[in-house]
N, C-alpha and C positions, 0 to 999 in steps of 0.2 A: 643533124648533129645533136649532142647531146646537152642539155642544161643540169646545171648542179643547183644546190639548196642545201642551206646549211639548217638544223634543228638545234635551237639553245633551248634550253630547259632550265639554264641556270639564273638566279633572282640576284638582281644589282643590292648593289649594299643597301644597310639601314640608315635612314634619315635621320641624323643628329639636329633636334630643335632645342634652341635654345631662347631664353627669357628670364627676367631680372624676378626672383622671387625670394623673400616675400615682398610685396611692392605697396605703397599707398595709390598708382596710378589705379584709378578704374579704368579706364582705355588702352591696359596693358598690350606691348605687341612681343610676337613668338615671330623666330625667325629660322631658316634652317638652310642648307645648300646641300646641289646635287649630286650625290654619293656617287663611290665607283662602277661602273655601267649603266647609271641612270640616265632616264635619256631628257630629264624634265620635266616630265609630267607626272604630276600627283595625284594621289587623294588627300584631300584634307578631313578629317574627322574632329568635329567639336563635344567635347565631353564623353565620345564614342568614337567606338570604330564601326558599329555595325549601319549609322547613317554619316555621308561623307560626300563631299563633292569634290567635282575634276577642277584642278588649278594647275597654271604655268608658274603662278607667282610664288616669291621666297621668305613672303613675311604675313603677318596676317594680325591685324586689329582689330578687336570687335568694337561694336558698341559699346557705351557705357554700362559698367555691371558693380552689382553690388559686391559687398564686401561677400569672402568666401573663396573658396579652389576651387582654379578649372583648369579642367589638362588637354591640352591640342594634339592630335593625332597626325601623323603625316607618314606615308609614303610613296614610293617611286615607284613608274615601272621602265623595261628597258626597251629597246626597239622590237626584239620579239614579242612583246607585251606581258610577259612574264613580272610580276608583281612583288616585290622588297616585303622587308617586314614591318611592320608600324613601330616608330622610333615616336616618343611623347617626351613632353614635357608639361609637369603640372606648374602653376604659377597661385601663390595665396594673394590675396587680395585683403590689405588689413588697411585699415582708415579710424581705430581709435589709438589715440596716444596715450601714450605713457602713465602710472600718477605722477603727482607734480614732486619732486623729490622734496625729502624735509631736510633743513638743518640737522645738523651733530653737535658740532663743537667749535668755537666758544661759546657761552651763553647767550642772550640777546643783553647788550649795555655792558657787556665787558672791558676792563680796563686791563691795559695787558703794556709792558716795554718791550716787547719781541717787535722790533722793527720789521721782522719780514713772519709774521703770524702764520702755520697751517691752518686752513681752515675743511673741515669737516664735514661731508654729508652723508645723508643715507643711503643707498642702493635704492631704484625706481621700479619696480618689477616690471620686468619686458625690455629694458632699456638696456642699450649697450654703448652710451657716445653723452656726452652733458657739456652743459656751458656753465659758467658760472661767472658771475662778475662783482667786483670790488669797484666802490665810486665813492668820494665823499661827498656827493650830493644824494636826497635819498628818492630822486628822480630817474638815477640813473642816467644824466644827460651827459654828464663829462669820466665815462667808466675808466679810473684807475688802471686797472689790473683785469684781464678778461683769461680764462681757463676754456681749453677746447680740448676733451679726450674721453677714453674710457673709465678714468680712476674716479673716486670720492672722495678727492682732494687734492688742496694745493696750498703751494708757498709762493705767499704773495710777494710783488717786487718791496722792494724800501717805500715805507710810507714816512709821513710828516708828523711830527710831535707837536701832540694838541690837536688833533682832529678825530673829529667821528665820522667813521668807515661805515659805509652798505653792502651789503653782500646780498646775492640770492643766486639761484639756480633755475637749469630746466632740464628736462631729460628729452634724450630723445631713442626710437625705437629703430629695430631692423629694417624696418617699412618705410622708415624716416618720417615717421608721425611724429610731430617736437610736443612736449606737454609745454603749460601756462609756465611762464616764471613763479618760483615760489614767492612768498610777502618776506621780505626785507627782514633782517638781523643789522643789528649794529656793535660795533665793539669802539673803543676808543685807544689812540696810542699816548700812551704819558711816558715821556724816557726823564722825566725831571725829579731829581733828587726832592725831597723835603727842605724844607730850610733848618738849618740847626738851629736848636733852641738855648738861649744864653740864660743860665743859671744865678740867681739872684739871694744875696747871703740878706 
């Protein structure tokens, strides 16, 4: 009788890997799943394709590595053994944070009656996310008023008349590297009139 065989020549889809960059992890992992007519079997290629090893596996963790880009190569092949294209993903690697952002506005020892005060910073270069916090202690143990966002600035809730306010900042990065809190500003709230003064003939 006769036996048949089929010839494919045609290469399974490309490997989409993906991973969290830019990241602060050094022990970043790359992950990827198997494309259309892939049968499973890969090559993995670290910072190349021209050296690569065979894996079944779908994710891949190196060692700990310094700060820096490194890009993971991965493809498939299919049961005929016909070979995908190399699908990558590079990943950076950053682990310095931010500068520490500075104050804006009010001055440091400001007296102001604006019960609910803006308060003001400067942009952090590299930073996109800041905390900020208001406390009348200048320990920061019991925080007022706490700011979580992208902006460089805030309106603080209602504060108390007669007291002196702490305020400071920190920035933080893509990477999620947080800089130091900055050093303390203080303003004070006074809502109290003057006493009138009685005229004397």
């Amino acid at each position: 009788g006769y036996r048949s065989f089929t010839i494919d020549t045609s290469a399974p889809g490309t490997v989409s890997v993906t991973g969290t960059s830019p990241t602060n992890d050094t022990t970043p992992t790359w992950s990827w799943s198997n494309p259309s007519g892939g049968s499973g079997n890969y090559h993995r290629g670290w910072n190349s394709t021209t050296s690569y090893s065979n894996t079944t596996a779908t994710s891949y963790t190196p060692g700990t590595q310094s700060a820096g880009t490194y890009t993971l190569y991965v493809r498939v092949r299919d049961a005929a053994m016909n070979w995908g294209s190399w699908g990558s993903k590079a990943i950076t690697i950053d682990t310095t944070a931010p500068p520490v952002p500075t104050h804006a506005s009010p001055a440091n020892a400001y007296y102001t009656n604006d019960t609910t005060p803006t308060l003001d910073w400067n942009a952090s270069s590299g930073a996109n996310y800041y905390t900020m916090q208001v406390d009348n202690n200048s320990n920061f143990s019991s925080v007022t008023d706490t700011y979580n966002g992208s902006g460089t600035a805030d309106t603080t809730i209602t504060l108390s008349n007669g007291t002196t306010y702490y305020w400071r900042m920190r920035a933080r990065d893509a990477a999620g590297n947080w800089s130091s809190y900055s050093s303390a500003r203080n303003f004070i709230l006074d809502t109290t009139a003057p006493r009138a003064q009685t005229c004397r003939s």
